[in-house]
Each structure stands twice: as structure tokens, then as C-alpha cells.
N, C-alpha and C positions, 0 to 999 in steps of 0.2 A: 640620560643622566646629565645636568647640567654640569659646566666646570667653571667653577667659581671667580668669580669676576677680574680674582687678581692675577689672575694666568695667563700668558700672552699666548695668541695666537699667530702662527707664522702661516701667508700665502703666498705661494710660487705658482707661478703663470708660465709654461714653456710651449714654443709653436715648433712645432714638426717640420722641417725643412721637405721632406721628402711626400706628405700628404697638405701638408696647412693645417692640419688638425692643433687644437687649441688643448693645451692639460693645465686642469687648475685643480691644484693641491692645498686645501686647508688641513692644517698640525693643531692639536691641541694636546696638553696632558689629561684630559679626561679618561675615565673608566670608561667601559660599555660601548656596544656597538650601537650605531645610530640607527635609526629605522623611519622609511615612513609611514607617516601617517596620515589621518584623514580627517583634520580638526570640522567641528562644527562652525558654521557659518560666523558667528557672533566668539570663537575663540580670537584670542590676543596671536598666538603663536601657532609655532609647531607647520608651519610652510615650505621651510627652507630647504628640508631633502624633498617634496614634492615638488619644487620647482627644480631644483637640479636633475628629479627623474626624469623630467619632462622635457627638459630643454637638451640632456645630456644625450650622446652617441652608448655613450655606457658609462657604468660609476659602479665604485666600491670602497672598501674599506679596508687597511691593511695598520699593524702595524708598527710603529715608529722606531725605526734603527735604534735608537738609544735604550728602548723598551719602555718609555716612560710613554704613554697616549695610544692616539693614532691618527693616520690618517685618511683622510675624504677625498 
């Protein structure tokens, strides 16, 4: 489910002192949990969590303390 344009998005980046492992956290106030998918060749969209499967050690979705969203 998209979340509408006028909703900020907050990214926090933290590096692991003790591995070097990299955490990148996108927040949004969106409903619905993210999923990926497998767009057709000639789609616009719908890449984003396919690249981060791909590229990622592990990912998920939890969330957001305030209870408003979640995050990725």
C-alpha cells in the first residue's frame, strides 16, 4: 500500500562497531506490511524490496514505537 506523498519519510544508517555491519532503517506512516515482488519486465515499479533482498544480510519489518507506520 502506498503512503501518500505528503508523509515524510525518516532514514537512519548505523555501522556496528564490533562487526562493520551496516543498518539501514526506512520509517514511514504507512499501513500494511511490504512484500516482495516480482514485477514484469516493462513494469514502472515495485523493485525496491527486491533489491534490498538481494543485496541485504537479512531484512524485515517491525513496527514503529509511536505505533503510527513501520519500519524496513
Amino acid at each position: 500500500m502506498p503512503v501518500p506523498g505528503d508523509r515524510q519519510v525518516g532514514v537512519r544508517i548505523v555501522r556496528a562497531e564490533a562487526d562493520g555491519l551496516l543498518r539501514l532503517e526506512v520509517s514511514d506512516a504507512g499501513r500494511g506490511t511490504p512484500e516482495v515482488r516480482e514485477p514484469a519486465e516493462d513494469d514502472p515499479g515495485g523493485r525496491g524490496l527486491l533489491l534490498v533482498e538481494t543485496l541485504s544480510h537479512r531484512w524485515g519489518v517491525r513496527e514503529r514505537e509511536a505505533g503510527i507506520g513501520k519500519t524496513v
